[in-house]
N, C-alpha and C positions, 0 to 999 in steps of 0.2 A: 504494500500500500504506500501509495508515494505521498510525501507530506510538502508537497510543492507546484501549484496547479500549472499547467501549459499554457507560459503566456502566449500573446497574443506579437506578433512585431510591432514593433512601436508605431508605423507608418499607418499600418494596416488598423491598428486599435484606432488610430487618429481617424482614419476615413470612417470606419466603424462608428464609432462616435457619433459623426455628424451623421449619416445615413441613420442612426436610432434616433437621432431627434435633441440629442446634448450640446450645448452651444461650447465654445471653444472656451470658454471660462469655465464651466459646468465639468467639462472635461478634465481640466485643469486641478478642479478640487478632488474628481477622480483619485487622479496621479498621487496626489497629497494625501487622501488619507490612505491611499494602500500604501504611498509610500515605494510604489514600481509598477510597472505598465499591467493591466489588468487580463485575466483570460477571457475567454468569450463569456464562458457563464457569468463572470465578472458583472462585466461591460452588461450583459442584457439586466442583470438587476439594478444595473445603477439606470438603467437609462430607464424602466420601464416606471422603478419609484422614484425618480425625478420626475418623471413627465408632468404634464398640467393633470391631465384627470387622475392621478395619484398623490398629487404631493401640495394641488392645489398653491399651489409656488407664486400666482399671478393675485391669487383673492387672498389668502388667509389673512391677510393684515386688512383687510374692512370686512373680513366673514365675523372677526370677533366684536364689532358693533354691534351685534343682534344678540338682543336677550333671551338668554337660555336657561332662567331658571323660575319659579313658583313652586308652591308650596305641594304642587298637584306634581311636580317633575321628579321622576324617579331618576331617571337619563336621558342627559342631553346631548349633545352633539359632541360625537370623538366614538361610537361602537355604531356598529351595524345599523340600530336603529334605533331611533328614540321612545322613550315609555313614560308615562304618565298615569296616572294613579287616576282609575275611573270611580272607585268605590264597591262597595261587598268583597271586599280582598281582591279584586281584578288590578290589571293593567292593561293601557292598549300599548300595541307596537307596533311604530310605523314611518311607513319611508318611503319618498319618491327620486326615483332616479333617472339619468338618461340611457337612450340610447341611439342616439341621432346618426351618427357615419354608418354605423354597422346597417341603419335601417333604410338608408338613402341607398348602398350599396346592394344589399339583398333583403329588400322589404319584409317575406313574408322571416324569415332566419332572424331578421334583425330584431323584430318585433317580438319575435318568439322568445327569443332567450333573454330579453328587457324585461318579457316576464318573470322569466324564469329568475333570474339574478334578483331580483327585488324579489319576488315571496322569498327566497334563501335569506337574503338580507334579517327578514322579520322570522322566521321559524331557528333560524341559528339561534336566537335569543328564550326560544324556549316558548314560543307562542304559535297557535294553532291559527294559520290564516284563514280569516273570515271573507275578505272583502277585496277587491281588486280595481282599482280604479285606472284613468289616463288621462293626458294633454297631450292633444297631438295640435300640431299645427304644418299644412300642406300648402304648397306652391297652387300659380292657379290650376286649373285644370286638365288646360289645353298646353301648357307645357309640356316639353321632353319628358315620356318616362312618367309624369306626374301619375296616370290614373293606374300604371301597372303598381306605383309606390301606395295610393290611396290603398287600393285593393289589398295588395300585400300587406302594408302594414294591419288591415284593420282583417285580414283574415289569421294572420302571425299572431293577433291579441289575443281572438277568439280560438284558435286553434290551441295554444299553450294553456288558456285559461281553464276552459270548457273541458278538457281531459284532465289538469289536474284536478277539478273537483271543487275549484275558487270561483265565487262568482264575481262578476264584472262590473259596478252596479251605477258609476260613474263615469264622468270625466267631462271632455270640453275639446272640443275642434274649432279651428281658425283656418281659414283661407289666406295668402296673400301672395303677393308676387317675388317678397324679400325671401322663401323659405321656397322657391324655385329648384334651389340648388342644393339645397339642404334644409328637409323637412324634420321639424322636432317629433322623439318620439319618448316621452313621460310615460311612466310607467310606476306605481305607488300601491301597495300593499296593506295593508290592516289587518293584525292579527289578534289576540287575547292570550293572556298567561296570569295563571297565579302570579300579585303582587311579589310576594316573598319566594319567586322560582324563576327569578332573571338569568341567565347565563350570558357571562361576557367571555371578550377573546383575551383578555391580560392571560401568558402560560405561567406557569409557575412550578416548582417542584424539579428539584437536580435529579434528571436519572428519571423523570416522569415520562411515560412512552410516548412518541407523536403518532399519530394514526391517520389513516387516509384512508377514505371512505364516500363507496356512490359509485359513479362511472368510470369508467376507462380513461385514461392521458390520451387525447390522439391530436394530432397536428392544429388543429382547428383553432382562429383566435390567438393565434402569436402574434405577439407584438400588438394586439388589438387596445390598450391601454396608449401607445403611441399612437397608432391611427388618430384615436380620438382627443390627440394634442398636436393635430396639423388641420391646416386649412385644407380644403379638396382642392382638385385641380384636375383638367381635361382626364387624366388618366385613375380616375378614384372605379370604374369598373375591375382596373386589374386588382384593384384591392380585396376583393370578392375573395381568397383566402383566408384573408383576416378575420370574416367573421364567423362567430359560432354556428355550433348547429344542436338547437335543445331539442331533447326527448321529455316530453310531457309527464309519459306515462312512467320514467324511471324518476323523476322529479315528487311524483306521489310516494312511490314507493322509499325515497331519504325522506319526505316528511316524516310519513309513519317509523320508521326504523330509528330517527332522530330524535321524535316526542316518544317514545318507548324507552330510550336507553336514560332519556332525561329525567325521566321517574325513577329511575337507581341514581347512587352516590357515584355514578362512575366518573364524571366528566369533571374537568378541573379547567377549561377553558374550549373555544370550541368556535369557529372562522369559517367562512365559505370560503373558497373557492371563485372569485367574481376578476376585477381586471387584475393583469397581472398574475391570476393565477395562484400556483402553489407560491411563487416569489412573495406577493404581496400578502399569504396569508400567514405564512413563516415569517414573514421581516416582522410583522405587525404584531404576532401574536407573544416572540419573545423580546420585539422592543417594549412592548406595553408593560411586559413581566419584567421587564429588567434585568430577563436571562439571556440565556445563549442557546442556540439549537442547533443540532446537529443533524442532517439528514443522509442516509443513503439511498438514492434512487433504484439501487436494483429491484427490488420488490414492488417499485409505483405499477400501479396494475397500468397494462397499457395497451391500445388496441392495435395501433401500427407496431410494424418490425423497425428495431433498428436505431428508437430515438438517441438520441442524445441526451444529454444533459442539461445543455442548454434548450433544448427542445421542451423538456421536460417541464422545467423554472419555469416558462414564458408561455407553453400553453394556457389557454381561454376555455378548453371544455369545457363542457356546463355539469350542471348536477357532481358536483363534489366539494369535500366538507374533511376541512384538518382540524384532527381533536388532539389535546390533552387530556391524556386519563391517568386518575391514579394505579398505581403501580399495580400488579397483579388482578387487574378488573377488563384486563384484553380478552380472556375468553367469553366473557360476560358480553363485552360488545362484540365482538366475535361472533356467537352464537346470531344475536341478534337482527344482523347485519346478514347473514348467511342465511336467516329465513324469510327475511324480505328482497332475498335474490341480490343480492348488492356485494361488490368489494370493499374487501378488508385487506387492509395492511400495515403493518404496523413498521415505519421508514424512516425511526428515528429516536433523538431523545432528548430533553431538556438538559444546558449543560451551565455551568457557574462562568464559562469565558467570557461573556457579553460579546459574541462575536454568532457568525451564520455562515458553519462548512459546510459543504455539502462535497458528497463525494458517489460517484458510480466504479461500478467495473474496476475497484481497488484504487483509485484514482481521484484526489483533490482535484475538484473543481473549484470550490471556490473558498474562498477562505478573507471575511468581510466581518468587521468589526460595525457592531449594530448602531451603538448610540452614535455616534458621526453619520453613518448613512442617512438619519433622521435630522440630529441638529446641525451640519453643515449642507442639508438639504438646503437648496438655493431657495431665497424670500424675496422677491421683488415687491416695490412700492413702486411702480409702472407711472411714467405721467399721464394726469389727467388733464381735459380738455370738459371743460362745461358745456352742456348743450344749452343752445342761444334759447333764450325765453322766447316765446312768440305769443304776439299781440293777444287780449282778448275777443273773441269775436262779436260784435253785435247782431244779435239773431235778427232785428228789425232791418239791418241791412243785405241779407240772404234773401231773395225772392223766394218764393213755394211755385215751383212749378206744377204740380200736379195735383195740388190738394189732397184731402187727410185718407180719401178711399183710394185711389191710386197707389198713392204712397205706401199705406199698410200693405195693401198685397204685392206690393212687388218688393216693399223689406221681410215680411215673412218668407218668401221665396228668395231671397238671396241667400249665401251660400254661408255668408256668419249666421242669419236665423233661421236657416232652412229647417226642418226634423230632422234629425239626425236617426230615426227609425229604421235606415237603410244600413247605418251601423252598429246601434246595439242589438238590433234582431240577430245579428251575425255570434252576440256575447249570448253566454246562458248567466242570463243577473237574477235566477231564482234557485240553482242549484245549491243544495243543502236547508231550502227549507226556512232561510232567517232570514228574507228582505222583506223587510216591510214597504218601503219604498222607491222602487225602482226606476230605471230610468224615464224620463219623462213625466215623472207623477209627483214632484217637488222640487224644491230647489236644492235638498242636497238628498243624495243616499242617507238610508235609514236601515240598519241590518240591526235583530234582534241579537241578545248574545244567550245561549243556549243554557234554557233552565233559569232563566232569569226572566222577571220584567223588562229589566234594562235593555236599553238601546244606544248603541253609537249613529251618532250622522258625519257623513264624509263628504266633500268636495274638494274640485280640483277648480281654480279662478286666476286670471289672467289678461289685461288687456293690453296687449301689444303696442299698440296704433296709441294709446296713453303713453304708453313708456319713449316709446320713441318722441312723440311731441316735448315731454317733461320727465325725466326718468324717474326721479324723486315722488313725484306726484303720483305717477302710474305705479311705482313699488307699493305709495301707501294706499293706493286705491287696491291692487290686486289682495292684499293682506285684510283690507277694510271689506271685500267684496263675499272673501272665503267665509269672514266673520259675518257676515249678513244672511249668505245662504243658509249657516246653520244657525242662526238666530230665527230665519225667517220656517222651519221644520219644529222649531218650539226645544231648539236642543243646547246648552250650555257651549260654547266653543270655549276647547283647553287649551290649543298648543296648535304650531302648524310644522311641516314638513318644506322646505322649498327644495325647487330644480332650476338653478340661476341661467337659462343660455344664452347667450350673448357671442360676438364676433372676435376678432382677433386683438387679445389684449395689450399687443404691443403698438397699437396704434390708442395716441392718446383718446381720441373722442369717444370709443367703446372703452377703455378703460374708465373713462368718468362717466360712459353710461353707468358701468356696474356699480363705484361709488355711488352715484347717485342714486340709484334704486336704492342700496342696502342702506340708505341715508331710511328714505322713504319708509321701508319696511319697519326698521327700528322703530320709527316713531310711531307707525301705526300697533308693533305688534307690542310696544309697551302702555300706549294709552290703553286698549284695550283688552291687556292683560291676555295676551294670546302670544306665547313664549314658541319661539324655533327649537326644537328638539333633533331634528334632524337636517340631510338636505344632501345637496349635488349639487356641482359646479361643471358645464358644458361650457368649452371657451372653443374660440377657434372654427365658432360655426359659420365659415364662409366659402364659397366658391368662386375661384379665380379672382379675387378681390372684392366681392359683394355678398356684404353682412347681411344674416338675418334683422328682423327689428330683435330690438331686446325684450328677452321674456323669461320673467321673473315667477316663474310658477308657480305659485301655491296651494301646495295642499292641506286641507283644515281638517280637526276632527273634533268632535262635541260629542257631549254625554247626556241622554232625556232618561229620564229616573223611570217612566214608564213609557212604552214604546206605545199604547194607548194616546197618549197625548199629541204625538206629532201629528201636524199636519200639510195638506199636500197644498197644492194651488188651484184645481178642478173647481170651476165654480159652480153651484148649484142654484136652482132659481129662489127669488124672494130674498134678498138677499142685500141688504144695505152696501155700498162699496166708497171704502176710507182709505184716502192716500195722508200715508205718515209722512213728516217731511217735507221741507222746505223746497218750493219749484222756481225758478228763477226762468225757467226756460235756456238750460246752456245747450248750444248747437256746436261750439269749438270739438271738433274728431269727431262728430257721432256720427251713428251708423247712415242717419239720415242726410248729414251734409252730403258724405261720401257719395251714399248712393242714390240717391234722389238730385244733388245739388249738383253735385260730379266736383265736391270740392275734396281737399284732403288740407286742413288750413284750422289757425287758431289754436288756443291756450286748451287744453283738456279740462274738464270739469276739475274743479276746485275740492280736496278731500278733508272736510272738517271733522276732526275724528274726536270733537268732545261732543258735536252733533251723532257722529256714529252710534258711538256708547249710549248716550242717552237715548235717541231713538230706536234704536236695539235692546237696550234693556226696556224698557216701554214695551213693544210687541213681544218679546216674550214672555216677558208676564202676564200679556191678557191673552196667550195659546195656551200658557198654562193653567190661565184661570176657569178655559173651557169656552170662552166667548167668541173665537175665532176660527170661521169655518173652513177657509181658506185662505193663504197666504204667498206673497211673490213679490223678492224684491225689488226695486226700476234697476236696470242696469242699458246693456245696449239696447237699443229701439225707444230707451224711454216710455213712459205710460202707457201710448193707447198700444204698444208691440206688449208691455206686460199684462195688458186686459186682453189682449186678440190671446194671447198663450194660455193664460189663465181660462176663455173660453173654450177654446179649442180641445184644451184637456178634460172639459165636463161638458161640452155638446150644448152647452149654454150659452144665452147672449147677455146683454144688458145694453140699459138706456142711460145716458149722458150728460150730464148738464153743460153748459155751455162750458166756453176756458173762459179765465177772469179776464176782462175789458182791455187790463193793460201791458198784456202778452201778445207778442204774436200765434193764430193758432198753432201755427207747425209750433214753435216753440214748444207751446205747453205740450201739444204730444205725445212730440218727437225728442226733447231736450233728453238731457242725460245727467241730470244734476245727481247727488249724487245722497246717500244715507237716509232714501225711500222706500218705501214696502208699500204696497197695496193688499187691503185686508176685507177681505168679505164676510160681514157679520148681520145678526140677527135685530141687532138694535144699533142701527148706526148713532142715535143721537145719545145714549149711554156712552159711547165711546169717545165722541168729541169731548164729552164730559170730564171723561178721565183722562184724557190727552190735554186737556188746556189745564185738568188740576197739577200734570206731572212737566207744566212746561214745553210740550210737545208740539209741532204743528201738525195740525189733522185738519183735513176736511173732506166732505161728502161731497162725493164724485159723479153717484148716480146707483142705479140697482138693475142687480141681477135677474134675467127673467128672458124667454122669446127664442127667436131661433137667428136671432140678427144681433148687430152692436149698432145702436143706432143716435148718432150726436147730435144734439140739440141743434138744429136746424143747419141741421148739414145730412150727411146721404145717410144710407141705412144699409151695412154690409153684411152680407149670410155669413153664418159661422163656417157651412158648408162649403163657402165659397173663399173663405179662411182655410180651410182645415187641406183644399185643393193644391191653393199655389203653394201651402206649408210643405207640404206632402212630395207633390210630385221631382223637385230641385235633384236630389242624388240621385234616388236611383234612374231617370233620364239621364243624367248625366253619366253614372257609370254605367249604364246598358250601350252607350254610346260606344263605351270604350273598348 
């Protein structure tokens, strides 16, 4: 056994280097802490936990502005996945992640194993996933490639989901022209675990066995941690190696095998398998312990002949899981493992060096001292460029081309409000029995937790087209928006989850985009008492030098004490209808200027987040009180698009009173102002009541009832005729395809 690995030639490591992705400085501190030119397996660890999507190199220094702790937070950001304290001894855990290159590359593969790596994410910690949610957002249509990517990605969701046994029950799609070349692809998880039965990745114990477990090693996904810290470029097809290829049905089969061993004492720390591989879950599991690890690769179970070493490190396969077990409890998972059809191998062991060998076929490969790999991990504070404020717009100076019937149908049929029916049909968001609320039936997911009253509610919220006008603003809107939807389900919001993507960070103006959202975020997710626990950082989303818009994804999750109380948005007749919330009429970004006006112009609505809170906590107290039949917050389309959704989900109409005198109508409509809810109750004038006693602005809007939505002297629109042009937008479009 040779105790000196095979460098590399110096010249040869130099080009190396730069071909993985390491800048000639980066390289440089290589050199210095080995202390002499590195061998291959060397070089692929350093380059893979250098990279941006591992080492987060570009953000970390504004990631820790956002608050990460309440009294509710079990674990925050820095393990797998974030947990919070729901009550009756539960926790939730949960987490959204990207996976954008791999899904631009091979849609339906990319999407597939974005599943797959985010539920691992949340069951690595000991939690049984419930819930499956997404943010996608797609180029237009008629672009390159665009409808085989729709397709793909949204059959890769359904395909991984629907076989593992997780329902889908969520999410949120966007159109736009910036995401042409690289379409976003979010992906976020919700699981359940006894409070007191967390398992984290810190290893621990000298001489503790390392074990590997799940699938086979096979070539798939090397280097795919690098892929997704470069820009694409004409030749991002041939990349089509890079990425994985998950099996669903062996993904169920490490759940079960995983929540069985986690009921014995056997596990002493426990890591997926996600970028980077077995590299990234070794570096991480004996940096966090302060130990050392030793691996030998002969024994990693493997499907191809032949790998390598380096091979081995920098595989992406999916479905695999490195544990720490205490010491003589390997036949225990052993067995375990062996009757849910899965590999076992046991490829190593905890060591006192603070250093990470590895060695095959008698043979140091690499031999890397742990704590430097992590603290002379390269930290950028990147220049920033403020994005220029843009004027307020006067909605009285926008002409209405088409008037309020026009308008409505042809913004319910565009392709931001179209139904998205043409893609959850594709999810199964009922399997296992616990949604209470499913797609299209509220404003957020609502999934029971088993053997309980209790219910969590989940969304995923985002508005692009804000961020890029004001990044700041649209951070605190999309964090402000997450908290509304679960406010507007009658359910507590605890904590959120983000997926930050954005362009290439060495260019200052997306670098101060991303300052400036996490500016935004903070302030919104401290007023509102809704702490980041987890998250993802996608940079570098751009092709041949054009950035996506910025998007700041969030995902929320809230706690309703009885799953009885939620409610949906379906309106039913008779029925008083009360907008919460102050209406100015803003037209700056909305869906209306864009698509009606054909503007894309002005300041994004304005996000007052001590009006949030207060009008938030207002409407949840009276879902909870039982007074509220239905609920839906104003977001894009503004009002009369939240009344057209609201009907169309319960075959009902309603009559309108006029807009107030000194608005323009499109304004009051269509505006997009912002910390509104529209609430259908049984006594509207009890509710003004208690809205002017708690401060609130409310007013009565008109009532429920017909088969029309019909405005005080203006037309009278079928709901049928709503429910058409909602309707028919995707699947026309993708039958086309």
């Amino acid at each position: 056994m040779t105790d000196t690995p095979a460098l590399l030639d110096p010249a040869r490591a130099k080009q190396l280097a730069a071909e993985f992705g390491l800048k000639p400085d980066e390289y440089d501190r290589v050199l210095a802490i080995l202390g002499r030119t590195p061998s291959l397996t060397e070089l692929g660890v350093f380059s893979v936990m250098w990279s941006e999507h591992c080492s987060y190199k570009s953000s970390r220094v504004w990631l820790r502005e956002l608050p990460t702790k309440a009294p509710w937070v079990i674990q925050g950001p820095g393990e797998n996945a974030g947990v919070i304290d729901i009550g009756e001894g539960l926790a939730a855990i949960f987490k959204m992640e990207s996976h954008n290159h791999p899904s631009f590359i091979e849609p339906y593969q990319g999407a597939a194993t974005g599943v797959g790596g985010i539920l691992r994410d949340v069951f690595t910690m000991g939690a049984r996933p419930i819930a499956n949610l997404n943010a996608l957002r797609f180029g237009t249509p008629d672009a390159p490639r665009m409808k085989r990517v729709i397709d793909g990605v949204v059959r890769g969701i359904g395909g991984y989901g629907n076989c593992v046994g997780v329902p889908t029950v969520g999410g949120e799609v966007n159109f736009h022209p910036a995401y042409n070349g690289n379409p976003l692809v979010n992906a976020m998880t919700v699981g359940i675990a006894p409070a007191d039965r967390i398992f984290l990745s810190a290893a621990a114990g000298v001489g503790n066995p390392v074990v590997y477990v799940g699938s086979k090693t096979g070539r798939d996904g090397i280097h795919g941690a690098t892929m997704a810290s470069a820009e694409f470029s004409a030749d991002s097809e041939e990349k089509r190696p890079t990425v994985q290829i998950g099996d669903p049905f062996a993904e169920k089969l490490l759940i079960e095998a995983c929540l069985e061993l986690m009921a014995t004492d056997a596990i002493v720390a426990i890591q997926d398998m996600g970028a980077a591989g077995l590299t990234s879950s070794s570096v991480e599991m004996a940096g966090k312990g302060g130990v050392g690890i030793e691996l030998v690769l002969d024994d990693v179970p493997q499907r191809e002949t032949g790998m390598s070493a380096y091979e081995m490190m920098l595989s992406e396969s999916q479905e695999r899981m490195l544990m720490v077990l205490k010491p003589g409890r390997e036949a225990v998972a052993e067995a375990i493992f062996t009757k849910w059809e899965l590999d076992f191998a046991v490829i190593g062991h905890i060591t006192d060096t603070g250093r990470i060998t590895i060695r095959h076929k008698g043979a140091l490969e690499a031999d890397i001292p742990l704590a430097p790999l992590e603290s002379e991990a390269p930290l950028y504070r990147r220049p920033t460029a403020e994005t220029p404020k843009l004027p307020v717009l006067d909605a009285a100076s926008v002409a209405d081309p088409l008037g309020p019937e026009a308008a409505l149908l042809k913004l319910v049929g565009s392709l931001d409000l179209c139904s998205r029916r043409w893609i959850w049909d594709q999810y199964d968001s009922m399997v296992g029995g616990q949604t209470a609320k499913r797609p299209g039936a509220a404003d957020a997911a609502v999934v029971r937790i088993e053997d309980h009253s209790r219910a969590l509610a989940m969304t995923t919220d985002c508005t692009p087209r804000y961020c890029l006008a004001d990044p700041e603003a649209g951070g605190a809107q999309a964090v402000a928006e997450a908290w509304r939807n679960l406010t507007a389900v009658g359910a507590k919001p605890l904590a959120i989850t983000d997926n930050m993507n954005f362009g290439n960070p060495e260019k200052p103006e997306i670098m101060g985009q991303f300052a400036s959202a996490v500016r935004g975020m903070a302030a919104a997710c401290t007023a509102l008492d809704f702490p980041v626990v987890s998250g993802n950082v996608s940079l570098y989303n751009e092709t041949e030098g054009r950035a996506i818009l910025p998007t700041p994804a969030i995902g929320g999750v809230g706690v309703l004490e009885d799953v009885a109380q939620a409610v949906g948005l379906a309106l039913a007749p008779g029925l008083d209808l009360v907008l919460i919330g102050e209406t100015r009429g803003w037209l700056g970004q909305s869906l209306w200027l864009r698509e009606i006006a054909g503007q894309e112009a002005g300041a994004p609505p304005p996000v007052d987040l001590a009006a949030e809170r207060r009008n938030g906590d207002f409407v949840r107290g009276r879902i909870l009180a039982g007074t509220v039949k239905a609920c839906h917050d104003l977001s894009d389309g503004g009002l009369l698009v939240a009344l057209a959704e609201m009907a169309m989900a319960g075959d009902t109409g309603a009559t309108l009173l006029p807009p107030p005198a000194a608005l323009p109508a499109h304004a009051h409509w269509f505006g997009e102002d912002q910390a509104r809810y529209l609430l259908a109750v049984t006594d509207g004038a009890a509710l003004l009541a208690e809205a002017a006693a708690a401060g609130v602005p409310a007013t009565r809007i008109g009532r429920s009832g017909g088969e029309a939505l019909v405005l005080a002297g203006g037309p009278s629109i079928s709901v049928a005729r709503l429910q058409e042009a909602h309707e028919r937008t995707l699947p026309a479009l993708m039958a086309d395809g």
